[in-house]
Predicted model as a PDB file, atoms N, CA, C, CB and O in Angstrom, pLDDT in the B-factor column:
MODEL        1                                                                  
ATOM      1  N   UNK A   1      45.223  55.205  59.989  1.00 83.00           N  
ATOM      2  CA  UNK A   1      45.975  54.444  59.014  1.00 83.00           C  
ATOM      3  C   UNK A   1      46.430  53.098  59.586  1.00 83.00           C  
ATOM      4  CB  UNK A   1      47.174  55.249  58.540  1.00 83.00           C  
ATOM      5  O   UNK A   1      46.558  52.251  58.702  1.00 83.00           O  
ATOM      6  N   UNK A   2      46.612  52.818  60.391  1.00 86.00           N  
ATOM      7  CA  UNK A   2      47.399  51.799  61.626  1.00 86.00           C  
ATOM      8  C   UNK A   2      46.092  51.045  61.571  1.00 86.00           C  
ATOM      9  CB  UNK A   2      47.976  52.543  63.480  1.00 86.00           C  
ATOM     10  O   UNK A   2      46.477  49.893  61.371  1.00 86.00           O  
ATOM     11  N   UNK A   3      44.865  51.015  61.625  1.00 88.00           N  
ATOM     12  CA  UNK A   3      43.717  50.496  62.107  1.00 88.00           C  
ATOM     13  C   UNK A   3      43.294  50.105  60.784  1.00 88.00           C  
ATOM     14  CB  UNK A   3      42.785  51.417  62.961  1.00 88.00           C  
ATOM     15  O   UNK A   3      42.279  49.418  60.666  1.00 88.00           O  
ATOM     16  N   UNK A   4      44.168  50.578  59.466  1.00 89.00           N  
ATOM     17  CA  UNK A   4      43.145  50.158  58.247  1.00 89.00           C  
ATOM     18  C   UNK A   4      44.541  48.980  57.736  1.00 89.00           C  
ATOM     19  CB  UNK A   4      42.522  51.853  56.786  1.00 89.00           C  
ATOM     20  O   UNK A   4      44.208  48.258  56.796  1.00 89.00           O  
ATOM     21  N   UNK A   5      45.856  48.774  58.213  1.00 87.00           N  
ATOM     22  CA  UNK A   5      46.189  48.188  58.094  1.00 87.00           C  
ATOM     23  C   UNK A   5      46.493  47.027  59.015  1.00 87.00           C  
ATOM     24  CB  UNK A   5      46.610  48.682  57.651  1.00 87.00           C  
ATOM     25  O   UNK A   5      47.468  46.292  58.858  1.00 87.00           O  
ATOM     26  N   UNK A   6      45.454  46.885  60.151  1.00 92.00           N  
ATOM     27  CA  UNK A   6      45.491  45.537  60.924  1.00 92.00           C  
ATOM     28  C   UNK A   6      43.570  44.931  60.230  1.00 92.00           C  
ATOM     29  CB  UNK A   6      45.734  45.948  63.260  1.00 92.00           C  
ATOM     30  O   UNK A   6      43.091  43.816  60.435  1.00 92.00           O  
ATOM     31  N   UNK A   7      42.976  45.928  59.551  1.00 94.00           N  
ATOM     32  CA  UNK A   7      42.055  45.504  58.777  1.00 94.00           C  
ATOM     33  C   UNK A   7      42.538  44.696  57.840  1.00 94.00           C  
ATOM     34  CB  UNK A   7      41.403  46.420  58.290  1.00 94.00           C  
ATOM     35  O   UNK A   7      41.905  43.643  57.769  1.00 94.00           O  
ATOM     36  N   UNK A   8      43.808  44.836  56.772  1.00 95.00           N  
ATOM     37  CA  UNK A   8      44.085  44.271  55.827  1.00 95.00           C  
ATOM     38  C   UNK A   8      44.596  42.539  56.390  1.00 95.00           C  
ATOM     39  CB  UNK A   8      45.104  45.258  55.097  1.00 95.00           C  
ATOM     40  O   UNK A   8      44.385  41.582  55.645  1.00 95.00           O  
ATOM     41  N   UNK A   9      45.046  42.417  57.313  1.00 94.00           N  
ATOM     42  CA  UNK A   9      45.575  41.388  57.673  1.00 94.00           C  
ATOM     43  C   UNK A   9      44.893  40.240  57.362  1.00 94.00           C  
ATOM     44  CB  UNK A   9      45.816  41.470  58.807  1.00 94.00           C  
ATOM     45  O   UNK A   9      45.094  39.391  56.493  1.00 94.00           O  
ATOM     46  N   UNK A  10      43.609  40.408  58.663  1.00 95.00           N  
ATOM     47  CA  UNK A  10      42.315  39.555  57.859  1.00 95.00           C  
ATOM     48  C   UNK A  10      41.981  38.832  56.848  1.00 95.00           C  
ATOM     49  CB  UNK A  10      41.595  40.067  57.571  1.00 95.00           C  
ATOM     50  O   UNK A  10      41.753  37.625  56.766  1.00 95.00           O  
ATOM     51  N   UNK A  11      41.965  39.984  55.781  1.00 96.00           N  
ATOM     52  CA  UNK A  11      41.340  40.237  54.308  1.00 96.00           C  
ATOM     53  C   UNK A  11      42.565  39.301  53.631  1.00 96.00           C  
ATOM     54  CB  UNK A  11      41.226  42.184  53.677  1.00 96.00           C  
ATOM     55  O   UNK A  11      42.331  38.565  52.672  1.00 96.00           O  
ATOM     56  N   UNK A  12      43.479  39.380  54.051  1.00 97.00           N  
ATOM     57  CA  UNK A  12      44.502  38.770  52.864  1.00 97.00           C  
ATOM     58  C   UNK A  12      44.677  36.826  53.980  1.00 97.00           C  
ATOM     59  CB  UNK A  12      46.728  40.260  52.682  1.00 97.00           C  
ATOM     60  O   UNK A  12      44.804  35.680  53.551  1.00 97.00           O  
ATOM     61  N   UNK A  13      44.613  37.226  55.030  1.00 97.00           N  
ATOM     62  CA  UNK A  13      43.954  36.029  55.482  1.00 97.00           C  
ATOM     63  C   UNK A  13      43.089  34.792  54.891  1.00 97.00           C  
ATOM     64  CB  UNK A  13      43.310  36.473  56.186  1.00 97.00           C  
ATOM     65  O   UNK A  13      43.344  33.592  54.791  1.00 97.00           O  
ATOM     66  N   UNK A  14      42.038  35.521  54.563  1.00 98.00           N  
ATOM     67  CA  UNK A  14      40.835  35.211  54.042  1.00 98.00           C  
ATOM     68  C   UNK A  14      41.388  34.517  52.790  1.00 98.00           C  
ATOM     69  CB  UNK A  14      39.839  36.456  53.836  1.00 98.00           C  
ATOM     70  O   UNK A  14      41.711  33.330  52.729  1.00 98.00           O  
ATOM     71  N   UNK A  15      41.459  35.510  51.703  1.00 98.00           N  
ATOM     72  CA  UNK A  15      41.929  35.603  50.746  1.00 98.00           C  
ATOM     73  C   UNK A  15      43.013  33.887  50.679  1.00 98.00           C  
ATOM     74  CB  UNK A  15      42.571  37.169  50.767  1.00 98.00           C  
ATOM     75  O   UNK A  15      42.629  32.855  50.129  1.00 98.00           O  
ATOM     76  N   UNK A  16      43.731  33.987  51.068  1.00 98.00           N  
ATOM     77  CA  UNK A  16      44.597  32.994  51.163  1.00 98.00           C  
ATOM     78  C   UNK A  16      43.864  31.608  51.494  1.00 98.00           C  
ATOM     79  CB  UNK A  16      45.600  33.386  52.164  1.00 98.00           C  
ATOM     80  O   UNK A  16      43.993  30.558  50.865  1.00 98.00           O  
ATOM     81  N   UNK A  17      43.125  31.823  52.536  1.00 98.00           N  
ATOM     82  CA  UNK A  17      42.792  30.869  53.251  1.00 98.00           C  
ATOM     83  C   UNK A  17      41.935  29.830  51.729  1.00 98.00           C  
ATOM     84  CB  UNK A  17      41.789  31.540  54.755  1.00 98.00           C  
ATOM     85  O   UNK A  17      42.204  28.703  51.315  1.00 98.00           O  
ATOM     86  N   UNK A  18      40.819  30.901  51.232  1.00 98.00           N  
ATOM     87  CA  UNK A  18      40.536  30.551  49.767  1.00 98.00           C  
ATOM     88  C   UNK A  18      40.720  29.949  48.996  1.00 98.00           C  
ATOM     89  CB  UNK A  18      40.632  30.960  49.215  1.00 98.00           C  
ATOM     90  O   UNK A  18      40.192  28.890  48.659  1.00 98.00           O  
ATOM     91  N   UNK A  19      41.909  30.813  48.363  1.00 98.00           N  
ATOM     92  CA  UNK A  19      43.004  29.854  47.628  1.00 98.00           C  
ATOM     93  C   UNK A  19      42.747  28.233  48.157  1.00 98.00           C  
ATOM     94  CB  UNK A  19      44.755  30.413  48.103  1.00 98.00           C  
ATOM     95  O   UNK A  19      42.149  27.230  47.769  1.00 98.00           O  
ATOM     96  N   UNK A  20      43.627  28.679  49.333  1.00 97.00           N  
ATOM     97  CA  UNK A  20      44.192  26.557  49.354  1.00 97.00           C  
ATOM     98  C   UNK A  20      42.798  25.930  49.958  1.00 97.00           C  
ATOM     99  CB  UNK A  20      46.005  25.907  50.969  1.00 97.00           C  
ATOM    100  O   UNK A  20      42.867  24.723  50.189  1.00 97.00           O  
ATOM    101  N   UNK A  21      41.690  26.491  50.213  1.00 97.00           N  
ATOM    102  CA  UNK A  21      40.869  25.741  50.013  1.00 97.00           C  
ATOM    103  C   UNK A  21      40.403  24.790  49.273  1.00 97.00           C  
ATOM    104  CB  UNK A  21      40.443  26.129  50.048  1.00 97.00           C  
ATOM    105  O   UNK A  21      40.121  23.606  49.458  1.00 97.00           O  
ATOM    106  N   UNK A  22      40.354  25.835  48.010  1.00 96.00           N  
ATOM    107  CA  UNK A  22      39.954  25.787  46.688  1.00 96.00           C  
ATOM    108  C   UNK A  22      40.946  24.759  46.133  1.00 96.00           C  
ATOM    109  CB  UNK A  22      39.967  27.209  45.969  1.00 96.00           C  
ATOM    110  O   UNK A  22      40.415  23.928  45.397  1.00 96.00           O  
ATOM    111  N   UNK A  23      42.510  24.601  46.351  1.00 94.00           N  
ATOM    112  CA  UNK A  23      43.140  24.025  46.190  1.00 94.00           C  
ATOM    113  C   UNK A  23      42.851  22.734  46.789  1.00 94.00           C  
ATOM    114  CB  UNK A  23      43.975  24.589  46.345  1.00 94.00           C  
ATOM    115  O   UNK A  23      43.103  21.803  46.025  1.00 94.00           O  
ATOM    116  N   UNK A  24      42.432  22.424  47.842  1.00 93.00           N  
ATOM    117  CA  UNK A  24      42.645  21.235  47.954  1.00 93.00           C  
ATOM    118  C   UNK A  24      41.505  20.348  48.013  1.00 93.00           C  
ATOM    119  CB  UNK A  24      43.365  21.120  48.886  1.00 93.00           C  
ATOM    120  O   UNK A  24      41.435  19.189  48.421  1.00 93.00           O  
ATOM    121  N   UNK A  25      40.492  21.230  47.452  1.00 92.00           N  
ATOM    122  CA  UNK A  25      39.068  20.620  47.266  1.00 92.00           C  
ATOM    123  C   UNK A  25      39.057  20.282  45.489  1.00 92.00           C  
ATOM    124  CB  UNK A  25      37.669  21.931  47.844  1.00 92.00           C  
ATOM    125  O   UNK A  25      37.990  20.177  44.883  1.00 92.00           O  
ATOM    126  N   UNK A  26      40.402  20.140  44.804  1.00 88.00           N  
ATOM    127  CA  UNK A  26      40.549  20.503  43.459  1.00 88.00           C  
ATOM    128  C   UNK A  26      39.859  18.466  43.417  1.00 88.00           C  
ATOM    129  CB  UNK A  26      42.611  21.267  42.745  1.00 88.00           C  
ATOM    130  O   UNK A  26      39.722  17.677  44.352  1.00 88.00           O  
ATOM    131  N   UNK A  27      39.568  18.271  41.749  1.00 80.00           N  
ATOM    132  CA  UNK A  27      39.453  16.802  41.799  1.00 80.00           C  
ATOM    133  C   UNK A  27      40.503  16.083  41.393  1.00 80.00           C  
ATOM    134  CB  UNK A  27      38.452  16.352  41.101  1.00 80.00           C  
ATOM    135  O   UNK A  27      40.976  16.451  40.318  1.00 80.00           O  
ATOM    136  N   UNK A  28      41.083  15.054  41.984  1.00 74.00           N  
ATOM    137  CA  UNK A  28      42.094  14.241  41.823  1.00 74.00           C  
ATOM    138  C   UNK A  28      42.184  12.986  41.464  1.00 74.00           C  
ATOM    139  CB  UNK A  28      42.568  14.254  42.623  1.00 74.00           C  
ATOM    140  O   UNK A  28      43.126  12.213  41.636  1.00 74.00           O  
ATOM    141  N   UNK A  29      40.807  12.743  40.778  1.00 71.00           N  
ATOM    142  CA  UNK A  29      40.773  11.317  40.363  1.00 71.00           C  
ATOM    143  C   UNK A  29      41.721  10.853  39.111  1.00 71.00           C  
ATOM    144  CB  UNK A  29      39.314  11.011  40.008  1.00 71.00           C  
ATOM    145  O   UNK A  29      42.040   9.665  39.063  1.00 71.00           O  
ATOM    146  N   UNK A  30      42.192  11.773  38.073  1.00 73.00           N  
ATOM    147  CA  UNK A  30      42.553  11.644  37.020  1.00 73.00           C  
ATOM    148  C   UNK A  30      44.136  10.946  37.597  1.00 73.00           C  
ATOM    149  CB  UNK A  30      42.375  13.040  36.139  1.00 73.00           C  
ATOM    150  O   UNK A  30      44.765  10.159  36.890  1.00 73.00           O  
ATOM    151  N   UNK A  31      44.618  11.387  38.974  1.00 71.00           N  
ATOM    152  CA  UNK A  31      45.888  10.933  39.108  1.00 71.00           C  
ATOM    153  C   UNK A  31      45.441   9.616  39.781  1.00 71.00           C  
ATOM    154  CB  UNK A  31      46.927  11.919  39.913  1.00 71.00           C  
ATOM    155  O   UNK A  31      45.964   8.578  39.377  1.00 71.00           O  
ATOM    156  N   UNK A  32      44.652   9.568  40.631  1.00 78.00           N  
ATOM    157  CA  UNK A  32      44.239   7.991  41.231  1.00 78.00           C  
ATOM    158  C   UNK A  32      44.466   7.129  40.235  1.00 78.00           C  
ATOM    159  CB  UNK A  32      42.665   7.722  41.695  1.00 78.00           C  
ATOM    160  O   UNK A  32      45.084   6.101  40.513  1.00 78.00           O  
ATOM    161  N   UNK A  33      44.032   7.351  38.904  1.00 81.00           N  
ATOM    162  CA  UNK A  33      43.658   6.116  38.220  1.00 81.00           C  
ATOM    163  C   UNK A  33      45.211   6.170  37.399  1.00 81.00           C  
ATOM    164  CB  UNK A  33      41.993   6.184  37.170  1.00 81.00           C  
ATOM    165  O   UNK A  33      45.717   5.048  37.415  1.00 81.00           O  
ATOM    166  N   UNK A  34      45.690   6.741  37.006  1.00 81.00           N  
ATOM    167  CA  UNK A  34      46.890   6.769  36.700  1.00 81.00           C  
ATOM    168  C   UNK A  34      48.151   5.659  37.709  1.00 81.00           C  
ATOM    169  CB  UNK A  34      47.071   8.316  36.777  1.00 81.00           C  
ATOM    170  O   UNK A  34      48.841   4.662  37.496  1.00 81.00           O  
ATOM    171  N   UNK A  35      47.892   6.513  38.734  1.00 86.00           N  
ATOM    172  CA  UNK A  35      48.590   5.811  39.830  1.00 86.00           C  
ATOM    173  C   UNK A  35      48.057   3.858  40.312  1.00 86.00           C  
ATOM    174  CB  UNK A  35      48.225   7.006  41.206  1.00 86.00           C  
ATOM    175  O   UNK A  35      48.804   2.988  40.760  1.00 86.00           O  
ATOM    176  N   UNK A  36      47.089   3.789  40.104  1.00 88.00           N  
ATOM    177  CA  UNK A  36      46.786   2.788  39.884  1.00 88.00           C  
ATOM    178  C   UNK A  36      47.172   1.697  38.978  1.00 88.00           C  
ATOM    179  CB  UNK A  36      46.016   3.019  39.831  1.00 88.00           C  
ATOM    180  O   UNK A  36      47.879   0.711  39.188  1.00 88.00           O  
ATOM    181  N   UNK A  37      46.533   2.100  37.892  1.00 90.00           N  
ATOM    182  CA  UNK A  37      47.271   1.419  36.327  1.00 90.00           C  
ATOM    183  C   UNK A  37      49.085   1.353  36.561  1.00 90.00           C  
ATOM    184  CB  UNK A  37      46.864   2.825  34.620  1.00 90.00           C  
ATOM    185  O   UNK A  37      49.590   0.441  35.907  1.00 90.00           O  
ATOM    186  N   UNK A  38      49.808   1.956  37.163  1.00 91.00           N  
ATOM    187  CA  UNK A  38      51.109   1.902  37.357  1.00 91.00           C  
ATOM    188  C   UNK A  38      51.194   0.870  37.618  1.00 91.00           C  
ATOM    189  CB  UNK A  38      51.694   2.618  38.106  1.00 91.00           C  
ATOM    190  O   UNK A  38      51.766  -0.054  37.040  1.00 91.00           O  
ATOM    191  N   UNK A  39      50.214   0.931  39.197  1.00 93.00           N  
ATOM    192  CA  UNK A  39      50.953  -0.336  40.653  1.00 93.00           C  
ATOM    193  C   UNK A  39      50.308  -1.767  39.310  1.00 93.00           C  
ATOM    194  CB  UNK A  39      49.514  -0.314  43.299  1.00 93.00           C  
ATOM    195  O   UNK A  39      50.916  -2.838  39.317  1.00 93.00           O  
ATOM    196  N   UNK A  40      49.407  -1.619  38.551  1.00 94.00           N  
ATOM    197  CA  UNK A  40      49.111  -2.947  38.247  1.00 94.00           C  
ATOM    198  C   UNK A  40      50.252  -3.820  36.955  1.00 94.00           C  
ATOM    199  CB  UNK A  40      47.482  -2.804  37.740  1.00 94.00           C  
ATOM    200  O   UNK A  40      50.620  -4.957  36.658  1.00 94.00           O  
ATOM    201  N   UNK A  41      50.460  -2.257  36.479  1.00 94.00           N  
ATOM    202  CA  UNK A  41      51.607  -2.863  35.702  1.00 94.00           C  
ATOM    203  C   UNK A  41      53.205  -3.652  36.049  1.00 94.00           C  
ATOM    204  CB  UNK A  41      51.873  -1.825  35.035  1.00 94.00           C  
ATOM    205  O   UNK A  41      53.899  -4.521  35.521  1.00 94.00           O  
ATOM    206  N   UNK A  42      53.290  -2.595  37.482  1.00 94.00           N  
ATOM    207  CA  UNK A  42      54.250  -3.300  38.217  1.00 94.00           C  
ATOM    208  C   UNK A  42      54.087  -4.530  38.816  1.00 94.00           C  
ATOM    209  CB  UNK A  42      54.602  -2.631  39.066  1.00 94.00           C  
ATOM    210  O   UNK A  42      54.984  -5.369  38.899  1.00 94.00           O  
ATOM    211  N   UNK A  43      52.828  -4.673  39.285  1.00 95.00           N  
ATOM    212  CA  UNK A  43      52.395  -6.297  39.903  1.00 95.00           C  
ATOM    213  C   UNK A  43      52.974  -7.086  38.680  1.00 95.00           C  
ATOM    214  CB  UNK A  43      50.395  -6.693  40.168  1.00 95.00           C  
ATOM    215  O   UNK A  43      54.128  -7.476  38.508  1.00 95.00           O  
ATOM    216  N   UNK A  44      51.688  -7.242  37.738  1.00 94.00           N  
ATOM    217  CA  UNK A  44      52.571  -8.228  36.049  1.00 94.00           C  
ATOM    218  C   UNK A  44      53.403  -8.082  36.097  1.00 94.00           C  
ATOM    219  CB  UNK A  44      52.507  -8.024  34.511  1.00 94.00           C  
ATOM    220  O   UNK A  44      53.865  -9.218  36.200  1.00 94.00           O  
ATOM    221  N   UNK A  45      54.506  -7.157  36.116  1.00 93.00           N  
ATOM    222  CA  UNK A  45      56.150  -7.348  35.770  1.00 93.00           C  
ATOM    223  C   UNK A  45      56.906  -8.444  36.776  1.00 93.00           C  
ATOM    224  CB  UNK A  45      57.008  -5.749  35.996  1.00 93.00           C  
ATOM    225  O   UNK A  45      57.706  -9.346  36.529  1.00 93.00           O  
ATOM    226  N   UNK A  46      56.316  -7.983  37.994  1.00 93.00           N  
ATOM    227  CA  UNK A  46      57.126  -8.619  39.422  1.00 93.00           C  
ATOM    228  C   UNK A  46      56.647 -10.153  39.241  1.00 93.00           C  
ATOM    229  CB  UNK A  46      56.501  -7.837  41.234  1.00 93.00           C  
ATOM    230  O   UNK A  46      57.526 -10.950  39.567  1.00 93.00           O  
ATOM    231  N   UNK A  47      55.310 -10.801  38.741  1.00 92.00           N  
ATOM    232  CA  UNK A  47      54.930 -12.164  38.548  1.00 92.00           C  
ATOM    233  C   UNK A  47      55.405 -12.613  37.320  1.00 92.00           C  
ATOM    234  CB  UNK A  47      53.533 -12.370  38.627  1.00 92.00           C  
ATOM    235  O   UNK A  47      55.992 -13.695  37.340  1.00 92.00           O  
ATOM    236  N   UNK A  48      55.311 -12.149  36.465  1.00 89.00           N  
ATOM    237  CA  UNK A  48      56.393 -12.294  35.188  1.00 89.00           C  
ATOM    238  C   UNK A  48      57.775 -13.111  35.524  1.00 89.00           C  
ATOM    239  CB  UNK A  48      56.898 -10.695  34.680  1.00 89.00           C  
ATOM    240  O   UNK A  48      58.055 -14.245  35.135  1.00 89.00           O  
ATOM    241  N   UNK A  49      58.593 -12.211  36.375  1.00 84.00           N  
ATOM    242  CA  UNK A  49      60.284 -12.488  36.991  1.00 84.00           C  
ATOM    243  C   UNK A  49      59.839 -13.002  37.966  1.00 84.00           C  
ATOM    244  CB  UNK A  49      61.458 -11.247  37.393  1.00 84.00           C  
ATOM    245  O   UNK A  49      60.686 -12.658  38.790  1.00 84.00           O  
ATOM    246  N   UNK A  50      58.875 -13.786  38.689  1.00 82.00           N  
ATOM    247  CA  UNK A  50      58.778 -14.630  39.302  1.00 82.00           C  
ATOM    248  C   UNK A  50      58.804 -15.389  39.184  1.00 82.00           C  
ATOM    249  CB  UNK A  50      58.380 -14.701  39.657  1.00 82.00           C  
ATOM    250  O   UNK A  50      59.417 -16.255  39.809  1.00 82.00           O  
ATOM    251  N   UNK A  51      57.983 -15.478  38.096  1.00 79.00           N  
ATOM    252  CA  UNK A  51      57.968 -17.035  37.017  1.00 79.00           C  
ATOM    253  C   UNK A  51      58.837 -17.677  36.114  1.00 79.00           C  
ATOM    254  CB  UNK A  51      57.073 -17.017  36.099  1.00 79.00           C  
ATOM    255  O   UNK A  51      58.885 -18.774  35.557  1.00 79.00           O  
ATOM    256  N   UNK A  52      59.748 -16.276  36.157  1.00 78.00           N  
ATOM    257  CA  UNK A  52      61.097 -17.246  35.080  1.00 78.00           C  
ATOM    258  C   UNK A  52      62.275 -17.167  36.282  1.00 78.00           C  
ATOM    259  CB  UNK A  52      61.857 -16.155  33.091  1.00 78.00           C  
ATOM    260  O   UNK A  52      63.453 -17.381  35.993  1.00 78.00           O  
ATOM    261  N   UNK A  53      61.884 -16.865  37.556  1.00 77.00           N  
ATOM    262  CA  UNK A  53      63.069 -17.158  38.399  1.00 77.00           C  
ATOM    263  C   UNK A  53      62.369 -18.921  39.032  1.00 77.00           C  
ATOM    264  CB  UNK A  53      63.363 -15.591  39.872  1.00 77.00           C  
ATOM    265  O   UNK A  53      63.198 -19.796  39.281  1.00 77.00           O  
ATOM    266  N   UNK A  54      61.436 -19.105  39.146  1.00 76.00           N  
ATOM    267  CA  UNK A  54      60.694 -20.571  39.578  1.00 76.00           C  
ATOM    268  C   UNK A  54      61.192 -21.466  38.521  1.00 76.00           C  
ATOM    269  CB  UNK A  54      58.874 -20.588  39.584  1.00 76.00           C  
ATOM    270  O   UNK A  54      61.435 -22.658  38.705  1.00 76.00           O  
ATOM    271  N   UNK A  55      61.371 -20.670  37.103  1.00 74.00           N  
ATOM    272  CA  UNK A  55      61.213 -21.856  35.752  1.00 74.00           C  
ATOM    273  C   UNK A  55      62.920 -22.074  36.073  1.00 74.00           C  
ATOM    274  CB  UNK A  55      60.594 -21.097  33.612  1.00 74.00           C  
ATOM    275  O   UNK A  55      63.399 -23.204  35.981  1.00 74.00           O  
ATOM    276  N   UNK A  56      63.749 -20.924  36.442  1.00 72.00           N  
ATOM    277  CA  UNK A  56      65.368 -21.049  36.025  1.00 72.00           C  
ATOM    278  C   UNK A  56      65.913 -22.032  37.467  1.00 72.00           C  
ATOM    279  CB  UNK A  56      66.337 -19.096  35.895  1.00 72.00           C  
ATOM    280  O   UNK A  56      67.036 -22.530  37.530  1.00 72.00           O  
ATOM    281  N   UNK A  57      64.556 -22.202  38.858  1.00 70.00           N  
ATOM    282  CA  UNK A  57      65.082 -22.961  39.794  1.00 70.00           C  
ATOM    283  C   UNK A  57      64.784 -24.693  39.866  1.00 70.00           C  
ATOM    284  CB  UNK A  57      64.629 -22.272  40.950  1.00 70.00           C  
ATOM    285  O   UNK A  57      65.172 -25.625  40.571  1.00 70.00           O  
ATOM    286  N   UNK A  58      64.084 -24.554  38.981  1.00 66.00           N  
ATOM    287  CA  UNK A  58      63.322 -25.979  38.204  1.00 66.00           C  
ATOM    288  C   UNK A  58      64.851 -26.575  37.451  1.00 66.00           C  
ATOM    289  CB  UNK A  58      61.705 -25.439  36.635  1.00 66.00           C  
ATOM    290  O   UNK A  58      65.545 -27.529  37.802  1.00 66.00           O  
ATOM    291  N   UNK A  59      65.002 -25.832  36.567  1.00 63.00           N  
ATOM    292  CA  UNK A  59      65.888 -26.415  35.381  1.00 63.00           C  
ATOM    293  C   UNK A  59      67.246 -26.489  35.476  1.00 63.00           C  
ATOM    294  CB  UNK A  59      65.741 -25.720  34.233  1.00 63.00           C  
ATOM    295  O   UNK A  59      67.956 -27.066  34.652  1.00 63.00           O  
ATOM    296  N   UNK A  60      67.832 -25.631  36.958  1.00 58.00           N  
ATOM    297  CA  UNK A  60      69.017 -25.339  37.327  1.00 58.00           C  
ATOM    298  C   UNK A  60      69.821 -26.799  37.442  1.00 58.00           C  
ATOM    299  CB  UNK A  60      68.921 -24.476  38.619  1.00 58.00           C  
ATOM    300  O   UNK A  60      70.754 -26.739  38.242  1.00 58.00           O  
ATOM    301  N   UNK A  61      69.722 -27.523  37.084  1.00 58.00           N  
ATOM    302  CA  UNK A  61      70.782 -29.120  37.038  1.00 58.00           C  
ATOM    303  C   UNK A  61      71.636 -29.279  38.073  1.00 58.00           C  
ATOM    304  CB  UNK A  61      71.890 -29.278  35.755  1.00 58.00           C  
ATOM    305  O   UNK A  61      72.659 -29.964  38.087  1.00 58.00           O  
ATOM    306  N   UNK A  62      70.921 -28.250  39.426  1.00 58.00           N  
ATOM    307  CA  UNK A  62      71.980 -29.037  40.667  1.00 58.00           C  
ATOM    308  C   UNK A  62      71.601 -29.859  41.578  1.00 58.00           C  
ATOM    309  CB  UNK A  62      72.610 -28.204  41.561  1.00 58.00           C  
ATOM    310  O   UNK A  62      72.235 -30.148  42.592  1.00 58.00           O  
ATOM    311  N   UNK A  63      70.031 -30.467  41.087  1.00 56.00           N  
ATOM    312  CA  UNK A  63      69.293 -31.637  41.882  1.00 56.00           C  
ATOM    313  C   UNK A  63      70.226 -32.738  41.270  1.00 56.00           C  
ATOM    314  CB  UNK A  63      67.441 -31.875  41.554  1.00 56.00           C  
ATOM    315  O   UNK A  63      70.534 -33.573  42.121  1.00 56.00           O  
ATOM    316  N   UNK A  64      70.762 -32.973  40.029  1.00 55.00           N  
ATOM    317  CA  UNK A  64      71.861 -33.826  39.741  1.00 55.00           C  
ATOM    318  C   UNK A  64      73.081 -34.298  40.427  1.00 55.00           C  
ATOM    319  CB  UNK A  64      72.247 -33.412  38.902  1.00 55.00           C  
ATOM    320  O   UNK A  64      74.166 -33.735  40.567  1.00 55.00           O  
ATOM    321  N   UNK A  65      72.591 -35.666  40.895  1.00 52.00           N  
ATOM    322  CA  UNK A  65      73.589 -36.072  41.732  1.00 52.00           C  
ATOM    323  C   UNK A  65      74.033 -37.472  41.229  1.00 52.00           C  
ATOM    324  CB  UNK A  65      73.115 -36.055  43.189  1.00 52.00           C  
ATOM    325  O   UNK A  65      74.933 -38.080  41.809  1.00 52.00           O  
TER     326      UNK A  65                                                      
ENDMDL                                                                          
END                                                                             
């Protein structure tokens, strides 16, 4: 009995090992491109408020002397 349960060890070893194989061979492109489209939306936003912080240092009336 002792010998059929250092057999099981293995087996659920295995078993496991499987799993997160399987897991991490899963495909992940659907989040790449997601994650992508983010960063690009955030780029436009950040040049956007770049451009009206350049336009508000232009027009700021303290070159007036």
């Amino acid at each position: 009995m002792a010998s059929l349960a250092w057999l099981l060890i293995p087996l659920f070893a295995a078993i496991g090992a499987a799993i997160w194989g399987s897991w991490a061979a899963r495909d992940r492109t659907q989040g790449d491109i997601s994650e992508l489209a983010g960063y690009a939306r955030f780029r436009e936003a950040m040049d956007r408020a770049d451009g009206e912080r350049q336009r508000e240092k232009a027009h700021s009336g303290s070159d007036a002397v």
